[in-house]
N, C-alpha and C positions, 0 to 999 in steps of 0.2 A: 358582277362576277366576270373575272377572264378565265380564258381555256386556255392551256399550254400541251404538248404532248412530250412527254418522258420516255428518252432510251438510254441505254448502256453504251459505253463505249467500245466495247467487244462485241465478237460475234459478227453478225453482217454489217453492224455499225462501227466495227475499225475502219471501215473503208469513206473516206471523204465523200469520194460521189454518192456513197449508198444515201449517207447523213445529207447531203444537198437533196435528195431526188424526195426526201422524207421530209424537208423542209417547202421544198417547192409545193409538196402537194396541201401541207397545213396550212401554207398562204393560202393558196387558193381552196381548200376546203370553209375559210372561215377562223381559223385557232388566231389566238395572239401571241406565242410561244415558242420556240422549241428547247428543252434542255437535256443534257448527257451527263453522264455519270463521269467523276474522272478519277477513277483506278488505275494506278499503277500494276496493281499485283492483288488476284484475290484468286486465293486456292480454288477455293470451289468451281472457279469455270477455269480451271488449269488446261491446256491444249487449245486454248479460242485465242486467237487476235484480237490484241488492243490496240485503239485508237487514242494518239494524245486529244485530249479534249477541246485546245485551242485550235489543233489544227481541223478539227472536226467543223468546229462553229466558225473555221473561217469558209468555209468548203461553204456552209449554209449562208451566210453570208454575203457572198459573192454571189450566190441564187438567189436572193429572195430581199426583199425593201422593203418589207414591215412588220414580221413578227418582231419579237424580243428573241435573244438570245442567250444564253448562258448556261451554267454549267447547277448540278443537281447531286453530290454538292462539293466545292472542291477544299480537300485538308490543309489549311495553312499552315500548318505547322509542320508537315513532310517539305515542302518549296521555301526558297529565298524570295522574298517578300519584293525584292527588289526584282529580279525574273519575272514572277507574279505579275508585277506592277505593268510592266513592260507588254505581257502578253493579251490583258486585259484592255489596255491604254488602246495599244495599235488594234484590237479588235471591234474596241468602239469606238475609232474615229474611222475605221474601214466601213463598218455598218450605220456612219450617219445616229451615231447615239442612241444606239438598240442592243445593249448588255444591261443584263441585270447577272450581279455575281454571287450567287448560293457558297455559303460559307459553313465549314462544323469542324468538328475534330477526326472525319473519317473513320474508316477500318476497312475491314478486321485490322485491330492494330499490330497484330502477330504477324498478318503478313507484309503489310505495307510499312510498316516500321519496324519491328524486329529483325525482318528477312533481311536487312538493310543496315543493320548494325545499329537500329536508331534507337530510343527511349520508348516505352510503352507506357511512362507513368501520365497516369491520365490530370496530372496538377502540370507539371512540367507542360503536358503538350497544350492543356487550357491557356497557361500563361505564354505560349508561343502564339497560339491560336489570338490571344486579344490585342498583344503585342504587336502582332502579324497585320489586324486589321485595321489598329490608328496607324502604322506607318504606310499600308496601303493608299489609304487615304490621303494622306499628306506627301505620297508621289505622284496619285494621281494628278494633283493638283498642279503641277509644273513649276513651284515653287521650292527656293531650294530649303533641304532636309538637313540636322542635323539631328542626331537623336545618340542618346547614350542610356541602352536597357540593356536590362537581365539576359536576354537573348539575343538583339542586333543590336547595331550600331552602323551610323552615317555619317559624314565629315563631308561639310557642304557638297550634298549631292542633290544635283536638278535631274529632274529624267522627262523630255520631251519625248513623243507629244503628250499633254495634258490630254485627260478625258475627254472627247465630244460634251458629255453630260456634265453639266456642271449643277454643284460642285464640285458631283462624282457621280459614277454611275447606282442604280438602287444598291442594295446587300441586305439579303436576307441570308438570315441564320438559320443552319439545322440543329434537332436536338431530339431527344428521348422526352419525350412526357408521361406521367408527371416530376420527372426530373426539372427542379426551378433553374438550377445555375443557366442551362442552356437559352431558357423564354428570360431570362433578363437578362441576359446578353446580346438575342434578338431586340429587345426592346430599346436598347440602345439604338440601333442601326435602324433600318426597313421594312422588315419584314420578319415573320417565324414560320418555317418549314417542321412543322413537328412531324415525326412518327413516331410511330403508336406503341409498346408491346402486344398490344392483344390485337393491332389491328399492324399486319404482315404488310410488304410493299406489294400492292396492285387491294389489296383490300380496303373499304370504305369506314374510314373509323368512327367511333362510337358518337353519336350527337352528341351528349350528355357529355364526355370529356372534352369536346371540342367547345361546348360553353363555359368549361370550367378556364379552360385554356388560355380565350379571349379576355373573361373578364383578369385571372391572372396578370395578362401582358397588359389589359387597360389599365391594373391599378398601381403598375411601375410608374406610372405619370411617363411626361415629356422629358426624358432622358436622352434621348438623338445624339447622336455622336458628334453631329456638327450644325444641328436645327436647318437639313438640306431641305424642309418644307412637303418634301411627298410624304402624299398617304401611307399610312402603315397597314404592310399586306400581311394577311395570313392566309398560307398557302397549305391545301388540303391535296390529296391526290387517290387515287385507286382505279380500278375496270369499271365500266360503264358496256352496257349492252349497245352500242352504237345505233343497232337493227330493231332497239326497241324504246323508241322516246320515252314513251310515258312513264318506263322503268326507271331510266335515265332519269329523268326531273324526279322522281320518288327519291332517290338516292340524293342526287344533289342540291336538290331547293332547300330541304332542313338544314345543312351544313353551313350554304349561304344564308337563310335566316340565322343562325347562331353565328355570324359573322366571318365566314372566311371570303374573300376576296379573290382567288384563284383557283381552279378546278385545275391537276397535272395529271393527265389521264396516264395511266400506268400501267404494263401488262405486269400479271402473277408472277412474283418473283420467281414460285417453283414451277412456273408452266414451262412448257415450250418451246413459247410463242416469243419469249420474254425478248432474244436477240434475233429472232428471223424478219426481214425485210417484211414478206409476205400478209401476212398477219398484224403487223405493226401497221401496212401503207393501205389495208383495209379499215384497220379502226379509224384512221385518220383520215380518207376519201369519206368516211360517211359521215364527217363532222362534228364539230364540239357539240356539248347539251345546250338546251334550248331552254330556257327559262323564262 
């Protein structure tokens, strides 16, 4: 099991330094991690400051020489793939091969695609999204692209630098479960970031769904989008008492027995706490769980 620590990109974490000084402290608390949300636009925290997300993780980046990095999770299907490719590339050969790139279809799509004159049909944006993610692939690579789909196209196009991480860097998937299309989709790539309905962002989701989950995504077989040879993660997340270990391993030893591979520690989506510096670089000073 690895720890990561999960913030937003709004709120005290628009600000680069804030995200570096939140990053510096998870190296040295211990975490393997850090990742940000990347919103353009979401009603709900209307009046807060956003942070682009790559500039955020460059800010952490530049501070810190061994977490992982990456974003929690970013919409392919809102970005040109080719942008994308570019800001992901120079992020992990700036950080020495420490991105990993969280992938989904985003939202609220009302506001982050509607507001924007874009498509909200959830086929259309699926088939950008997958789209999205073999031509990623195949820029990070530094080899040149040609490609003629339903939504891009490319005419011999090379994009240096290539990844640090080769092939590529990791990609995990986000999705709703029990919704399947999403976990075989992950199953492709690297990793499944699922959440939950009945289990809210910063809440611990259900064991018993999250076995179902695994064996689900085990029995898609060896599908990898490019056979890049890493382990397949499955990434769980929610609040942990930091101040109370024993509570802490209660919560997340079951999870890791039922298989998941990463703990994303999370504030309450509806607290507070969720964008203030304060509270965030407290749970993170008192360290990942202990298992």
């Amino acid at each position: 099991m690895r720890y990561s620590v999960n913030i937003p990109n709004f709120g005290d974490f628009a600000d680069p330094r804030t995200v570096a000084k939140v990053a510096v402290a998870a190296e040295q608390a211990g975490w393997d991690g850090l990742f940000v949300w990347d919103h353009v636009l979401h009603r709900k925290y209307a009046g807060k400051p956003f942070g682009d997300p790559w500039m955020l993780l460059t800010a952490a980046a530049l501070a810190t020489s061994r977490i992982r990095l990456g974003t929690l999770v970013t919409p392919v299907a809102r970005r040109r793939p080719q942008q994308l490719a570019r800001q992901v590339a120079t992020l992990d050969v700036l950080s020495g091969g420490r991105v990993t790139f969280g992938a989904g279809l985003g939202g609220p799509v009302e506001d982050e695609y509607a507001s924007f004159g874009d498509t909200t049909d959830p086929k259309a944006l699926a088939g950008r999204l997958d789209e999205g993610l073999d031509l990623l692939a195949r820029y990070w690579s530094g080899e040149p692209v040609n490609h003629e789909g339903p939504h891009y196209q490319a005419r011999d196009v090379t994009l240096l630098p290539a990844t640090a991480q080769r092939p590529r860097p990791p990609v995990w998937v986000a999705g709703f479960w029990p919704n399947r299309p999403p976990m075989r989709r992950a199953a492709r790539w690297d990793g499944a970031v699922p959440l939950f309905a009945d289990a809210k962002h910063g809440h611990v989701p259900p064991v018993g769904q999250v076995r179902e989950l695994v064996a689900y995504v085990r029995e898609q077989g060896e599908r990898r989008a490019d056979g890049s040879g890493t382990p397949f993660d499955i990434v769980l997340g929610g609040a942990t008492p930091g101040d109370d270990p024993a509570r802490t391993r209660d919560l997340v030893g079951p999870l890791a027995e039922a298989g998941a591979t990463w703990w994303d520690e999370r504030q309450f989506q509806t607290g507070e706490a969720l964008d203030r510096l304060t509270p965030v670089l407290r749970r993170v000073e008192q360290g990942p769980p202990n298992l």
